[in-house]
Biopython code that builds the backbone (N, CA, C, O; Angstrom):
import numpy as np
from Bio.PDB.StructureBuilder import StructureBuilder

atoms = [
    (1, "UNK", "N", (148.169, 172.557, 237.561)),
    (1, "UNK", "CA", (148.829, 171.263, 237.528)),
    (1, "UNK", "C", (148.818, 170.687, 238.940)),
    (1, "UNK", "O", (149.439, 171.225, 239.857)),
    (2, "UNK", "N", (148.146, 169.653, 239.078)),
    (2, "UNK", "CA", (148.769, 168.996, 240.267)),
    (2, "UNK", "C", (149.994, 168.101, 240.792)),
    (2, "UNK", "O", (151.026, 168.124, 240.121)),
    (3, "UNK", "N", (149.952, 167.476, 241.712)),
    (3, "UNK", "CA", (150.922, 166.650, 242.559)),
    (3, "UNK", "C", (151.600, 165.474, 241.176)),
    (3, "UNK", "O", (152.764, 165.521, 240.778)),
    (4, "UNK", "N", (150.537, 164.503, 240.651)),
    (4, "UNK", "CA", (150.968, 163.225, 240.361)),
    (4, "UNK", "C", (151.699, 164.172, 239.034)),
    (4, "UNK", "O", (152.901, 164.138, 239.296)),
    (5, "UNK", "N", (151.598, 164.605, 238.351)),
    (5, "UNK", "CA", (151.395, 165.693, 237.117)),
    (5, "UNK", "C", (153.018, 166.341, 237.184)),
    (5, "UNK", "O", (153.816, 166.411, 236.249)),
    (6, "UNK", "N", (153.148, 166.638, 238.149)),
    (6, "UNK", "CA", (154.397, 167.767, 238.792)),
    (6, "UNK", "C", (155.477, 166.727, 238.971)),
    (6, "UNK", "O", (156.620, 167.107, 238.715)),
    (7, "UNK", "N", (155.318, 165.547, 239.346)),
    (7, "UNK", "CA", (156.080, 164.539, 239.568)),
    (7, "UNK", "C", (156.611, 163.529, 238.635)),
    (7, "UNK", "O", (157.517, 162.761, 238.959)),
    (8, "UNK", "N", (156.076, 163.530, 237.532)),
    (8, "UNK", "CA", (155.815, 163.128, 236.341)),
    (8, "UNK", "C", (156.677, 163.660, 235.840)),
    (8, "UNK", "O", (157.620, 162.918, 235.567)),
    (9, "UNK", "N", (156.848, 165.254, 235.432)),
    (9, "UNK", "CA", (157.388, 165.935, 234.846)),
    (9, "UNK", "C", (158.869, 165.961, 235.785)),
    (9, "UNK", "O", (159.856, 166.317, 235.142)),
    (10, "UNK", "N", (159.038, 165.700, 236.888)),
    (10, "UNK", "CA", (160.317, 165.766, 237.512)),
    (10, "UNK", "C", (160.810, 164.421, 237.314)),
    (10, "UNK", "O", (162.003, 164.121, 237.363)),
    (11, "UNK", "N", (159.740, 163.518, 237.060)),
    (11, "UNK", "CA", (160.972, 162.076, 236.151)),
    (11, "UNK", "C", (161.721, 162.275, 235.164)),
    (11, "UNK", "O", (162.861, 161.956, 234.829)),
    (12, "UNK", "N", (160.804, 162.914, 234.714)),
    (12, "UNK", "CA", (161.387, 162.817, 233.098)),
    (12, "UNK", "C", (162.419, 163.673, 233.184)),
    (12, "UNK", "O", (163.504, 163.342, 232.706)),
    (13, "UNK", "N", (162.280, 164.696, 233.697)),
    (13, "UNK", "CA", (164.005, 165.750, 234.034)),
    (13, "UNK", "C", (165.092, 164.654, 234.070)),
    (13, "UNK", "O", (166.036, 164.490, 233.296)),
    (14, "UNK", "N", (164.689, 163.865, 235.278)),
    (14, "UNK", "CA", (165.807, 162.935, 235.900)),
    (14, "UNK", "C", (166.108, 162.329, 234.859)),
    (14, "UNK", "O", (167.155, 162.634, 234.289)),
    (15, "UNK", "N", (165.145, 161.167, 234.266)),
    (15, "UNK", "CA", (165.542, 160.360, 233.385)),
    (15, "UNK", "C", (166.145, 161.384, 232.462)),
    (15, "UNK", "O", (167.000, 160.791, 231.804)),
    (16, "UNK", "N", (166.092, 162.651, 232.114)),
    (16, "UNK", "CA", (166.986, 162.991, 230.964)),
    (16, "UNK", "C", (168.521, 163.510, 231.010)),
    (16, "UNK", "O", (169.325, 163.599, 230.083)),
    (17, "UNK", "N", (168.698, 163.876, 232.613)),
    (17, "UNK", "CA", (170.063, 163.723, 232.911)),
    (17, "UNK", "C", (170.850, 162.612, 233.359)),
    (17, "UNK", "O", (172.073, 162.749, 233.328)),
    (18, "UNK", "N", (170.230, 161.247, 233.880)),
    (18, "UNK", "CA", (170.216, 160.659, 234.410)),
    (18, "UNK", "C", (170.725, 159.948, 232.558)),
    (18, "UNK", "O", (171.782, 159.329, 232.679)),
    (19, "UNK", "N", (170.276, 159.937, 231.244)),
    (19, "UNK", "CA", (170.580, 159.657, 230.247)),
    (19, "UNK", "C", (171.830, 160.336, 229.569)),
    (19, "UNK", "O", (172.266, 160.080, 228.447)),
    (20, "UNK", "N", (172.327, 161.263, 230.485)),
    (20, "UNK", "CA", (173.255, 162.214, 229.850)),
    (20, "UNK", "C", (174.682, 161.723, 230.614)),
    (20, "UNK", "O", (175.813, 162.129, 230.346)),
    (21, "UNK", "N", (174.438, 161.086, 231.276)),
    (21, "UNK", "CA", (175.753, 160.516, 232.654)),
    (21, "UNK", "C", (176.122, 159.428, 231.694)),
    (21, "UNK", "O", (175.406, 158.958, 230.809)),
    (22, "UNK", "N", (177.756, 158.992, 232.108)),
    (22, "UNK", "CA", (178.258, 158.172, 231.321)),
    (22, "UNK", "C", (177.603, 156.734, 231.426)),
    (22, "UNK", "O", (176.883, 156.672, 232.422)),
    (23, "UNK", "N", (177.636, 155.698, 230.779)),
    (23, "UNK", "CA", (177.273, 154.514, 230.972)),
    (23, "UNK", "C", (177.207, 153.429, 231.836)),
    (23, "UNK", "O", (176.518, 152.419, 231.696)),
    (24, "UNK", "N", (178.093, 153.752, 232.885)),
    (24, "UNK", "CA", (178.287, 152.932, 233.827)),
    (24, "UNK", "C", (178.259, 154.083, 235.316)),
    (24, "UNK", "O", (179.076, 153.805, 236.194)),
    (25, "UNK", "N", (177.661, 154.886, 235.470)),
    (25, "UNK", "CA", (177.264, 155.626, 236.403)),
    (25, "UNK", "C", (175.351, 155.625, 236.336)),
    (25, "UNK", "O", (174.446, 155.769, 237.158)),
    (26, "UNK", "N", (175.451, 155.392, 234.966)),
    (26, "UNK", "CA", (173.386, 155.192, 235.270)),
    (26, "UNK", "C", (172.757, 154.558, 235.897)),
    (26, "UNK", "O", (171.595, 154.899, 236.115)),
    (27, "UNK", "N", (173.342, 153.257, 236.489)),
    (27, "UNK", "CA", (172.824, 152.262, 237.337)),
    (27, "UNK", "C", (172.349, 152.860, 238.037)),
    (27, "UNK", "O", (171.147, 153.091, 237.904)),
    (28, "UNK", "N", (173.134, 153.430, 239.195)),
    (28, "UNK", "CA", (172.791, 153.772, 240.545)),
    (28, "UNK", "C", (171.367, 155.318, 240.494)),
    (28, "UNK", "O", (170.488, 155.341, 241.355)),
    (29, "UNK", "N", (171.419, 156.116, 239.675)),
    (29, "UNK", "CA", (170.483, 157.019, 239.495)),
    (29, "UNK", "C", (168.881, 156.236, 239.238)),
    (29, "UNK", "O", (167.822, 156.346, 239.856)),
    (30, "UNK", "N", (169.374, 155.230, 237.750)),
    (30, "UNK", "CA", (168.466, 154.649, 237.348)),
    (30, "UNK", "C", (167.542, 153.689, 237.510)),
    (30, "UNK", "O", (166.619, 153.400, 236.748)),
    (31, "UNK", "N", (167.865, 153.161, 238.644)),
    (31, "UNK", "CA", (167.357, 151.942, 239.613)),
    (31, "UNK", "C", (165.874, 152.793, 240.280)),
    (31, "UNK", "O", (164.712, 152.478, 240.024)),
    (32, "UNK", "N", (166.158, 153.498, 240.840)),
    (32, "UNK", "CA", (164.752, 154.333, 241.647)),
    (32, "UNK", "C", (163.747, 154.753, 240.910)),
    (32, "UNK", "O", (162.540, 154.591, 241.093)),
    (33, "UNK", "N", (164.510, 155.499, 239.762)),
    (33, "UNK", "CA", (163.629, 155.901, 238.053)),
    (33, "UNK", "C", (162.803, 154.726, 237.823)),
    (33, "UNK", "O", (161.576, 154.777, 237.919)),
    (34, "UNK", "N", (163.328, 153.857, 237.574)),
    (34, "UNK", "CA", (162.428, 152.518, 237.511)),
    (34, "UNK", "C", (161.565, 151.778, 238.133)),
    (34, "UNK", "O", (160.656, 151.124, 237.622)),
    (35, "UNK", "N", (161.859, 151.880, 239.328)),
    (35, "UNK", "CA", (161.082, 151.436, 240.563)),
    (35, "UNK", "C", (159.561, 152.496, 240.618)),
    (35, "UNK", "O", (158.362, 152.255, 240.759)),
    (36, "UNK", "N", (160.397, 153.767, 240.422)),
    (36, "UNK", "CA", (159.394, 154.840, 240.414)),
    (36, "UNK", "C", (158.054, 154.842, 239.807)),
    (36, "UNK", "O", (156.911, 154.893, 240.259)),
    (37, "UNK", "N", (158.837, 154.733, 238.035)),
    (37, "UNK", "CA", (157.700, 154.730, 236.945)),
    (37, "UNK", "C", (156.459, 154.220, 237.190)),
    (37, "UNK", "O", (155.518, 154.983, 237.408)),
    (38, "UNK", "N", (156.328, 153.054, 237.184)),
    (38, "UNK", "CA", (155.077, 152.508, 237.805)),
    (38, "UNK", "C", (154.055, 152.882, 238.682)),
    (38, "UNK", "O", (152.896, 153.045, 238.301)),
    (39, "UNK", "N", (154.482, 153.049, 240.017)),
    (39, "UNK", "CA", (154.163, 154.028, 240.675)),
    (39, "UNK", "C", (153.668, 155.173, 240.126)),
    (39, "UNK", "O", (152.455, 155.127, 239.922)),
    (40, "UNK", "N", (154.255, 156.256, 239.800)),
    (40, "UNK", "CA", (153.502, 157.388, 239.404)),
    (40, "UNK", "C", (152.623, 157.460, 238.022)),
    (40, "UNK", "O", (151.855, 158.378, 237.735)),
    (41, "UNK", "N", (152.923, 156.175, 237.139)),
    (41, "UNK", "CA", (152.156, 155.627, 236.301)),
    (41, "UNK", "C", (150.463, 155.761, 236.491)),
    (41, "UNK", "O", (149.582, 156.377, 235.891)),
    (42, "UNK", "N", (150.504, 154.830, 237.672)),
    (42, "UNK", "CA", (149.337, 154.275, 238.451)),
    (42, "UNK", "C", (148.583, 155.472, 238.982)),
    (42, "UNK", "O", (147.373, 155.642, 238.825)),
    (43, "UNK", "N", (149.433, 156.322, 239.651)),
    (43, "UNK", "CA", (149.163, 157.333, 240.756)),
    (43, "UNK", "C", (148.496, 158.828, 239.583)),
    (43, "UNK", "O", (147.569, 159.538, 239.972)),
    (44, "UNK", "N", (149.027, 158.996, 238.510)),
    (44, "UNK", "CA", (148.924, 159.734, 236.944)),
    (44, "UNK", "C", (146.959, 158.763, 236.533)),
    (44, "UNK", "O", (145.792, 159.155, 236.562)),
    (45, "UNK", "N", (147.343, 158.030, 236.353)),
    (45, "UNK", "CA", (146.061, 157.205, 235.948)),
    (45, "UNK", "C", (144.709, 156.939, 237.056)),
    (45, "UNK", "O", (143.575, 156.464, 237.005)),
    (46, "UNK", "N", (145.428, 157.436, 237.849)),
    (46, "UNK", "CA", (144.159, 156.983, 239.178)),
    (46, "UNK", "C", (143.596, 158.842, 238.877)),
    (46, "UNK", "O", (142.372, 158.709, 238.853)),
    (47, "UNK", "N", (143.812, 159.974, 238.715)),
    (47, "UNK", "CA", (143.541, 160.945, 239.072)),
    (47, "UNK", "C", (143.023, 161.428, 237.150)),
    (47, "UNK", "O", (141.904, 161.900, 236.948)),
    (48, "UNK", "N", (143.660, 161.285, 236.401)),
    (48, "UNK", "CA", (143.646, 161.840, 235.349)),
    (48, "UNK", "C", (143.208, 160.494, 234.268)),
    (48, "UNK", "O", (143.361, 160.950, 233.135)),
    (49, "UNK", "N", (142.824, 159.322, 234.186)),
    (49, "UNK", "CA", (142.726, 158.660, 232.922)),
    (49, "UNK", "C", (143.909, 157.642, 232.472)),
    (49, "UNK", "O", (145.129, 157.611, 232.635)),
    (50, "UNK", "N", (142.899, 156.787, 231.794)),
    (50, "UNK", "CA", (143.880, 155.715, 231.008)),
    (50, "UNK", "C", (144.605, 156.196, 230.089)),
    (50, "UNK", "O", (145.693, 155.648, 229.911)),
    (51, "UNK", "N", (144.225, 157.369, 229.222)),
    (51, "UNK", "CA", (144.834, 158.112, 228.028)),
    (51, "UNK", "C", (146.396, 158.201, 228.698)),
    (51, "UNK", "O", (147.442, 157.740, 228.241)),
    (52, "UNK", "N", (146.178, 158.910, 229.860)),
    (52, "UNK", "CA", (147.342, 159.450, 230.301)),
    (52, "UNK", "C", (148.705, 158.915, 230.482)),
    (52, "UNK", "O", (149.820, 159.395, 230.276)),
    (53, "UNK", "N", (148.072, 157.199, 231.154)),
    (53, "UNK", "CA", (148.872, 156.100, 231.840)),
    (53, "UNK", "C", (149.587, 155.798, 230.465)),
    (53, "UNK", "O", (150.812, 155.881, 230.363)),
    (54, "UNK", "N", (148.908, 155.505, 229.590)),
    (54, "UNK", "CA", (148.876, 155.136, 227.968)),
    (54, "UNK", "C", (150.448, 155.883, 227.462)),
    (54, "UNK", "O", (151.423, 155.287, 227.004)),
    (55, "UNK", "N", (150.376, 156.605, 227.588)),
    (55, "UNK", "CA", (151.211, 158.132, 226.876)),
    (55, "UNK", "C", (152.245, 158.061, 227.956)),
    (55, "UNK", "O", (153.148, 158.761, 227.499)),
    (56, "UNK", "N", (152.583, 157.681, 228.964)),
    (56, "UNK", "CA", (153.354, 157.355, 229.999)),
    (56, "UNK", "C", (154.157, 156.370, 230.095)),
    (56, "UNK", "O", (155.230, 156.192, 230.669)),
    (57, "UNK", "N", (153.080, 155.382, 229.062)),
    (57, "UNK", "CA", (154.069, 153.781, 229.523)),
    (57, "UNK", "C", (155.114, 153.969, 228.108)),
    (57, "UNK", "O", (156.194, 153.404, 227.934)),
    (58, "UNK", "N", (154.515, 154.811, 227.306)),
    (58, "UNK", "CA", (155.085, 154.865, 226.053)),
    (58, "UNK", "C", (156.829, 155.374, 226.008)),
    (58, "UNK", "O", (157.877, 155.026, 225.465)),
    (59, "UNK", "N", (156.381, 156.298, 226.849)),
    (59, "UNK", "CA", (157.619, 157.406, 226.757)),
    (59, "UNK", "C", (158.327, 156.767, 228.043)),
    (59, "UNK", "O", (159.511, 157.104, 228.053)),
    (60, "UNK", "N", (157.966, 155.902, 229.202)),
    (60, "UNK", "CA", (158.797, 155.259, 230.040)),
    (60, "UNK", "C", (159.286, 153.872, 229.014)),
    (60, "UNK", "O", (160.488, 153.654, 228.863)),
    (61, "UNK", "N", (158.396, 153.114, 228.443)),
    (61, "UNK", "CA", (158.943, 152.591, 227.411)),
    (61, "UNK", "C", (160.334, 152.815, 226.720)),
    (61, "UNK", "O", (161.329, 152.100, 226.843)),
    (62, "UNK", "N", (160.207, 153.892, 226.009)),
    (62, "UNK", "CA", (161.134, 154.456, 225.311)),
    (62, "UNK", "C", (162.319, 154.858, 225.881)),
    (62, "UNK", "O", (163.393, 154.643, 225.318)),
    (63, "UNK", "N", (162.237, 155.414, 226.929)),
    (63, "UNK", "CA", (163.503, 155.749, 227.844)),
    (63, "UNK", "C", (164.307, 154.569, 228.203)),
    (63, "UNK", "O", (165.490, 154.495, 227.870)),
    (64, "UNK", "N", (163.618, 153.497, 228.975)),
    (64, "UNK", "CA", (164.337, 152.442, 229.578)),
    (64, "UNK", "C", (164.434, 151.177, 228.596)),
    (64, "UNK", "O", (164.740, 150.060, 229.012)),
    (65, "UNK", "N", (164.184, 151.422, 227.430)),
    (65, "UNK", "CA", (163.973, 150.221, 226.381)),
    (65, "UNK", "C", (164.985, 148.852, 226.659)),
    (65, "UNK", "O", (164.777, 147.645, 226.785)),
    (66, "UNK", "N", (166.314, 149.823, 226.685)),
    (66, "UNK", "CA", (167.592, 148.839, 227.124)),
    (66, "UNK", "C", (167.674, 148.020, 228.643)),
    (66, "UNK", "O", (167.809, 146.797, 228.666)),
    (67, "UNK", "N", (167.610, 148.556, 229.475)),
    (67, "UNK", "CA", (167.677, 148.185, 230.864)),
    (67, "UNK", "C", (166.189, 147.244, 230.398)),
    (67, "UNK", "O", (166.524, 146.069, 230.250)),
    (68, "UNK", "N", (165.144, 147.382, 230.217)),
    (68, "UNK", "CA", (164.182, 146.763, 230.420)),
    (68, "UNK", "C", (164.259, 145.241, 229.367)),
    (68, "UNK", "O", (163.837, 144.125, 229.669)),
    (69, "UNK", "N", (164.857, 145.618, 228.237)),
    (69, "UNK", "CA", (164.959, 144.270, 227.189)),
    (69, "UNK", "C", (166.102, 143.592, 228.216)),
    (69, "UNK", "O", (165.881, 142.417, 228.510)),
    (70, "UNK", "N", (167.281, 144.202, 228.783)),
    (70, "UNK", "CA", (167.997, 143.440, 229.776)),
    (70, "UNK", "C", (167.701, 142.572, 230.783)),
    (70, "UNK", "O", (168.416, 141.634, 231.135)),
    (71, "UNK", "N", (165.853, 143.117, 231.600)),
    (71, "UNK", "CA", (165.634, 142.502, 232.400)),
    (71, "UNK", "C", (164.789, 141.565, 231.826)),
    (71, "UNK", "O", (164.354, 140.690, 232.575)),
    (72, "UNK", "N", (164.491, 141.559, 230.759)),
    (72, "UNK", "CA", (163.107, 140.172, 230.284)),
    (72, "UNK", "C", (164.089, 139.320, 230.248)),
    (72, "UNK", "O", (164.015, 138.492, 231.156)),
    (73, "UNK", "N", (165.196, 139.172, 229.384)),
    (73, "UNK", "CA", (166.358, 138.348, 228.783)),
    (73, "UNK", "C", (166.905, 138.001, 229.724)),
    (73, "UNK", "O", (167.272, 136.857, 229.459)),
    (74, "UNK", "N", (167.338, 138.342, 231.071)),
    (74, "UNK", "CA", (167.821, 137.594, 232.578)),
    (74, "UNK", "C", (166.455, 137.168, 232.860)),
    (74, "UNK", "O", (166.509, 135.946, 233.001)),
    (75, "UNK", "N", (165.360, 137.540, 233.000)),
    (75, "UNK", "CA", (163.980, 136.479, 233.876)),
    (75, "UNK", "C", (163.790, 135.156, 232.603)),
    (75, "UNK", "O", (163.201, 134.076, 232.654)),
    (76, "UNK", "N", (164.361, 135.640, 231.812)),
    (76, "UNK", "CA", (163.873, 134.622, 230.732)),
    (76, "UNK", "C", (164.981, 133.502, 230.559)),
    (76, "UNK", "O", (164.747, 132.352, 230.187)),
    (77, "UNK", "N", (166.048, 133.945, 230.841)),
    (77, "UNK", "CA", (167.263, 132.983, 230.789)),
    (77, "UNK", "C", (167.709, 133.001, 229.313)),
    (77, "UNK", "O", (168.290, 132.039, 228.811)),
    (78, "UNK", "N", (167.387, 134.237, 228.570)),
    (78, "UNK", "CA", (167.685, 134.362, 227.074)),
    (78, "UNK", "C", (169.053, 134.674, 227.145)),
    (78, "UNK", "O", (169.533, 134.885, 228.259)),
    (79, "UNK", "N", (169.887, 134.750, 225.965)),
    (79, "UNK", "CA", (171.403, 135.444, 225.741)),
    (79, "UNK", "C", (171.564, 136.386, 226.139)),
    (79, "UNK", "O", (170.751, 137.098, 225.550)),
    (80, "UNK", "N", (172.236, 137.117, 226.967)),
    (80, "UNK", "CA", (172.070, 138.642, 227.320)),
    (80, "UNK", "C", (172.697, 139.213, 226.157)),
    (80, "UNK", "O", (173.492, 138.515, 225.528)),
    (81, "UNK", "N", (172.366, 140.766, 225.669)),
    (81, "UNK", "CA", (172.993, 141.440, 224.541)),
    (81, "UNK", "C", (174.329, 141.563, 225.413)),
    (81, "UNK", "O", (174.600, 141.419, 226.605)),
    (82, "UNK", "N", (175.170, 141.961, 224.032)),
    (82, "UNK", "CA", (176.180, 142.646, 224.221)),
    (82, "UNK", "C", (176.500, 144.029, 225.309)),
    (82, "UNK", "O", (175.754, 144.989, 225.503)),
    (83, "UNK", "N", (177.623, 143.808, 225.815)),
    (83, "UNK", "CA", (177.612, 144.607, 226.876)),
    (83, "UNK", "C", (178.256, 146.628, 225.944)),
    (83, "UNK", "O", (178.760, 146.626, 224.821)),
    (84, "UNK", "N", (178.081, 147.749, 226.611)),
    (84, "UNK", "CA", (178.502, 147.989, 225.893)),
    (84, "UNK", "C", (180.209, 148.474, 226.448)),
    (84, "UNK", "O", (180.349, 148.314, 227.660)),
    (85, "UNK", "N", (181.534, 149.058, 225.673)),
    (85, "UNK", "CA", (182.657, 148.514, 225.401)),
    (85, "UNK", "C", (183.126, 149.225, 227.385)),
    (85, "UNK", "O", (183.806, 148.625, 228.218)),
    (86, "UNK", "N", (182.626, 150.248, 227.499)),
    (86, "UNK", "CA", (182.864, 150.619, 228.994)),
    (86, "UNK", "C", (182.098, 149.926, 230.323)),
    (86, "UNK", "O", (182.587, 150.083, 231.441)),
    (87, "UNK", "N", (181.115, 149.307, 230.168)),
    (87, "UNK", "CA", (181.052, 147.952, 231.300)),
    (87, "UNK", "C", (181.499, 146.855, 230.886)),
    (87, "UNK", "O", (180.917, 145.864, 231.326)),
    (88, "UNK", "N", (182.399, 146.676, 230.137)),
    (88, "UNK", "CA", (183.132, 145.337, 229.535)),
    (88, "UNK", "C", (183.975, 145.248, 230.614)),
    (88, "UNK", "O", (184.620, 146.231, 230.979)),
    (89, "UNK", "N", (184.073, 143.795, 231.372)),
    (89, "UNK", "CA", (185.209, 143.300, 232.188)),
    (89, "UNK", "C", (186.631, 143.379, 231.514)),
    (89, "UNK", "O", (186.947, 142.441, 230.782)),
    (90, "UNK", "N", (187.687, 144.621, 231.734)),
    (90, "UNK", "CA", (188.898, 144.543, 231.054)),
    (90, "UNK", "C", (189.895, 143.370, 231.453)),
    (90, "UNK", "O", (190.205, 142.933, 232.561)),
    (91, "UNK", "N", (190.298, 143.004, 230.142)),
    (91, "UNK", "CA", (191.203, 141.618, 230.062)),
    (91, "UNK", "C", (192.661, 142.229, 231.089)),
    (91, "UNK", "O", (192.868, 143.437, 231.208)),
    (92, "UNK", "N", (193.523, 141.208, 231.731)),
    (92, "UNK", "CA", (194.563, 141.536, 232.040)),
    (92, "UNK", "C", (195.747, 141.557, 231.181)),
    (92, "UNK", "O", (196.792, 141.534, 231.831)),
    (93, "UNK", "N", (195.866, 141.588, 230.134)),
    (93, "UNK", "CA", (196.356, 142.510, 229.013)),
    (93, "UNK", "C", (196.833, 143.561, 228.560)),
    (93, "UNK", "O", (197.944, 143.935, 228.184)),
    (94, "UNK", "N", (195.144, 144.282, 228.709)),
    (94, "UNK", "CA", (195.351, 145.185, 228.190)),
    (94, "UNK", "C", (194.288, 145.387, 227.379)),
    (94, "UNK", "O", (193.527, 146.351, 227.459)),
    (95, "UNK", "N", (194.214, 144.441, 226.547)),
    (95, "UNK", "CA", (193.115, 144.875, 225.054)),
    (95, "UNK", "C", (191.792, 143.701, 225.569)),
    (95, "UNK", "O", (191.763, 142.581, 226.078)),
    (96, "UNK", "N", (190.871, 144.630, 225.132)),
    (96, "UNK", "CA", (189.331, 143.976, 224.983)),
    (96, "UNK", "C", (189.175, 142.527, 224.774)),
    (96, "UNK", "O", (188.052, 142.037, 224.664)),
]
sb = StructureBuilder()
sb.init_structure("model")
sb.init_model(0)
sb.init_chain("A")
sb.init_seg("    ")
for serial, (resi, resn, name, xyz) in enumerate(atoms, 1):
    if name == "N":
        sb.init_residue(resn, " ", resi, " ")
    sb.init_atom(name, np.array(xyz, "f"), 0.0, 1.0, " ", f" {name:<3s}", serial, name[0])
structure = sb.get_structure()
Protein backbone atom coordinates (compact mmCIF):
# COMPACT_ATOMS: atom_id res chain seq x y z
CA UNK A 1 0.00 0.00 0.00
CA UNK A 2 1.25 3.29 -0.54
CA UNK A 3 1.23 6.99 0.74
CA UNK A 4 -2.06 8.47 -1.15
CA UNK A 5 -3.77 4.84 -0.29
CA UNK A 6 -2.69 4.98 3.58
CA UNK A 7 -4.14 8.41 3.77
CA UNK A 8 -7.26 7.64 2.31
CA UNK A 9 -7.86 5.04 4.65
CA UNK A 10 -6.93 7.47 7.64
CA UNK A 11 -9.90 9.78 6.33
CA UNK A 12 -12.21 7.62 6.45
CA UNK A 13 -11.20 6.56 10.22
CA UNK A 14 -11.62 10.31 10.91
CA UNK A 15 -14.68 10.85 9.07
CA UNK A 16 -16.06 7.84 11.04
CA UNK A 17 -15.37 9.20 14.43
CA UNK A 18 -15.56 12.47 13.49
CA UNK A 19 -19.51 11.04 12.59
CA UNK A 20 -19.76 9.56 15.99
CA UNK A 21 -19.22 13.14 17.96
CA UNK A 22 -22.30 14.92 18.87
CA UNK A 23 -23.80 17.32 16.32
CA UNK A 24 -22.58 20.43 17.04
CA UNK A 25 -18.91 19.47 17.82
CA UNK A 26 -18.50 18.11 14.01
CA UNK A 27 -17.88 21.40 12.61
CA UNK A 28 -14.61 22.00 13.85
CA UNK A 29 -13.14 18.23 13.07
CA UNK A 30 -15.12 18.34 9.85
CA UNK A 31 -14.03 21.41 8.10
CA UNK A 32 -10.32 19.95 7.25
CA UNK A 33 -12.10 16.41 6.29
CA UNK A 34 -13.55 18.43 3.64
CA UNK A 35 -11.02 20.60 2.55
CA UNK A 36 -8.99 17.39 2.55
CA UNK A 37 -11.18 15.07 0.36
CA UNK A 38 -10.43 16.57 -2.76
CA UNK A 39 -7.08 16.73 -2.35
CA UNK A 40 -6.38 13.20 -1.68
CA UNK A 41 -9.13 12.48 -4.22
CA UNK A 42 -6.88 13.96 -6.89
CA UNK A 43 -3.61 12.80 -5.26
CA UNK A 44 -5.55 8.73 -5.12
CA UNK A 45 -6.33 9.37 -8.94
CA UNK A 46 -3.07 10.81 -10.10
CA UNK A 47 -1.18 7.48 -8.91
CA UNK A 48 -3.85 4.74 -9.12
CA UNK A 49 -6.84 5.62 -11.79
CA UNK A 50 -10.13 7.18 -12.44
CA UNK A 51 -11.87 3.91 -11.10
CA UNK A 52 -10.43 4.82 -7.88
CA UNK A 53 -11.25 8.72 -7.73
CA UNK A 54 -14.80 7.32 -8.88
CA UNK A 55 -15.29 5.01 -5.71
CA UNK A 56 -13.95 7.95 -3.59
CA UNK A 57 -16.17 10.68 -4.63
CA UNK A 58 -18.91 8.18 -3.91
CA UNK A 59 -18.22 7.28 -0.43
CA UNK A 60 -16.97 11.12 0.27
CA UNK A 61 -20.32 11.78 -1.28
CA UNK A 62 -22.06 9.76 1.08
CA UNK A 63 -20.38 10.81 4.20
CA UNK A 64 -20.75 14.60 3.80
CA UNK A 65 -24.16 14.45 1.90
CA UNK A 66 -25.59 16.95 4.60
CA UNK A 67 -22.88 19.57 5.08
CA UNK A 68 -22.49 19.47 1.31
CA UNK A 69 -26.50 19.84 0.28
CA UNK A 70 -25.96 22.77 3.06
CA UNK A 71 -23.32 24.31 1.07
CA UNK A 72 -25.06 24.26 -2.58
CA UNK A 73 -28.34 25.75 -0.81
CA UNK A 74 -26.18 28.86 0.85
CA UNK A 75 -24.11 29.39 -2.77
CA UNK A 76 -27.42 29.07 -4.27
CA UNK A 77 -29.42 31.32 -2.02
CA UNK A 78 -31.99 28.29 -1.73
CA UNK A 79 -34.06 27.72 1.76
CA UNK A 80 -31.64 26.28 4.06
CA UNK A 81 -33.03 22.80 5.58
CA UNK A 82 -34.02 22.55 8.85
CA UNK A 83 -31.57 22.89 11.47
CA UNK A 84 -31.24 19.94 13.56
CA UNK A 85 -33.04 20.40 17.35
CA UNK A 86 -29.29 20.81 19.13
CA UNK A 87 -27.88 23.69 16.79
CA UNK A 88 -31.27 25.33 17.13
CA UNK A 89 -30.83 28.97 18.55
CA UNK A 90 -32.65 28.39 22.12
CA UNK A 91 -35.64 30.76 22.67
CA UNK A 92 -35.39 32.85 25.95
CA UNK A 93 -38.12 30.90 27.39
CA UNK A 94 -37.22 28.07 27.53
CA UNK A 95 -39.02 25.95 24.85
CA UNK A 96 -37.98 25.57 21.12
Amino acid sequence: MNTPLILGAIWVVLGAITAMMPMRLQRYPGIPLLIAAPILLIWIGSVHGWLWVAIGTFAFLSMFRRPLNYLIRWALRLPLPDQPPELRPKSPGGTP
